[in-house]
C-alpha positions, -999 to 999 in steps of 0.1 A, spaced: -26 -264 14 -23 -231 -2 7 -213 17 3 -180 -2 -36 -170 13 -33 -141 32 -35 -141 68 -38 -104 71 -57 -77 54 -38 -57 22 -57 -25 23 -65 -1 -8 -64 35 -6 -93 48 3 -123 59 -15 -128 89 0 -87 95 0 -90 85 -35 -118 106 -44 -94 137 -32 -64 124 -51 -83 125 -85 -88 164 -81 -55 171 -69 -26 151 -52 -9 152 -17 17 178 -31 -10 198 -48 -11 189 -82 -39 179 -104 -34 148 -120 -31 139 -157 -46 107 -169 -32 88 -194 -38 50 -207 -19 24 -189 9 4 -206 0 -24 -193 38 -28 -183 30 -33 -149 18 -4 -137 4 -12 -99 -29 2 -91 -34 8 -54 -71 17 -56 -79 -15 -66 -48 -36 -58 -42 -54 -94 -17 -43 -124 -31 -23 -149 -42 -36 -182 -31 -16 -215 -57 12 -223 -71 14 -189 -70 55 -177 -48 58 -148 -31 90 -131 1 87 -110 0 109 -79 16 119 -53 2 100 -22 9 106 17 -5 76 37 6 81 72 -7 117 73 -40 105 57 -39 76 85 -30 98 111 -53 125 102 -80 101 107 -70 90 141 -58 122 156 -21 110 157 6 133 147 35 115 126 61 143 123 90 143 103 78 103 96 49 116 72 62 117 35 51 109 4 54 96 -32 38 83 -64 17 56 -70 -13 49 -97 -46 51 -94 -74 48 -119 -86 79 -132 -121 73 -125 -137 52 -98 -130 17 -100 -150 1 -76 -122 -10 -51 -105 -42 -52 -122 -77 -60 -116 -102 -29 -91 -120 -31 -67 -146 -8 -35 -132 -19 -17 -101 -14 -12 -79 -43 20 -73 -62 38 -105 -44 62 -115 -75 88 -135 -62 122 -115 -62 106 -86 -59 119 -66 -29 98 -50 3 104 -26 28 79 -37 59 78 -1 76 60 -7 112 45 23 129 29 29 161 -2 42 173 15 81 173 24 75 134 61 70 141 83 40 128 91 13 155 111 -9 134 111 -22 94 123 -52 76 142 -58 37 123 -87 27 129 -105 -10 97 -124 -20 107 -158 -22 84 -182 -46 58 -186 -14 55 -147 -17 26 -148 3 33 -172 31 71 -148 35 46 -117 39 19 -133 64 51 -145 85 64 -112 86 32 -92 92 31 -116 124 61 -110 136 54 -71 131 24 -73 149 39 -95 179 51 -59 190 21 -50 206 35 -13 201 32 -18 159 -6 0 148 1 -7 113 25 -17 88 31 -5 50 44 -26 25 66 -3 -6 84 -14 -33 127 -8 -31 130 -2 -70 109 28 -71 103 36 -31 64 34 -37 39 29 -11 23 -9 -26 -3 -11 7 -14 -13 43 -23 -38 69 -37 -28 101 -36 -43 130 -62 -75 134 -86 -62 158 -94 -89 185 
């Protein structure tokens, strides 16, 4: 048995959010593409590390007010934001896959849970262990046993950046 498939959906940015982030970023700024290290640069258009060459910008990103602007909810002082990569040009999204993205083990995750109004109900410090994936689908589950958590978003502690969303499972 595989204990690192996801249970629960990693989502991207999204393509029309992205589409806005290549002209100019949450706090205003055009971006500047360069070619990737490879050094582990994370790319959250397409949820995968970027290989050496490829063109990537990093931006500034905001996705609770890009969230709640879609749904009408007003987050407050919760919105912020900060930088991730993205590919320059359109990528195509991510390929499908059973695992979540960027689960190294030892890595370490903030789990941020928000409600329905975009504000936070509660978070969790989680270290990957080596079943990086089974740790994450246990704690998605318990975030979403709140029946008051709408989403959660996964960020790296090193840098403070926003790795993805998961939503919660529609019945």
């Amino acid at each position: 048995m595989n204990t690192d498939t996801a249970t629960y959906t990693a989502l991207p940015i999204a393509p029309d959010a992205l589409a806005q982030l290549r002209l100019a970023d949450d706090a205003g700024r055009a971006p500047v593409p360069h070619p990737a290290t490879g050094d582990g640069e994370p790319l959250r258009c397409c949820l995968r590390q970027a290989a050496p060459g490829e063109r990537i910008a990093l931006v500034s990103y905001a996705p609770l007010r890009r969230w709640a602007a879609a749904g009408g909810a007003e987050p407050g002082a919760y919105d912020e934001q900060g930088p991730v990569f993205i590919h320059a040009e359109d990528c195509g999204g991510p390929a499908p896959s059973e695992t979540y993205p960027f689960a190294r083990p030892g890595a370490l995750r903030a789990l941020r849970r928000y409600d329905a109004a975009g504000r936070i109900v509660g978070g969790r410090l989680l270290e990957l262990p080596e079943a990086a994936g089974e740790a994450l689908g246990l704690a998605f589950a318990d975030a979403f046993a709140d029946p008051a958590v709408a989403l959660v978003h996964v960020r790296a502690v090193e840098y403070g950046c926003f790795q993805f969303e998961v939503r919660r499972p529609r019945p």
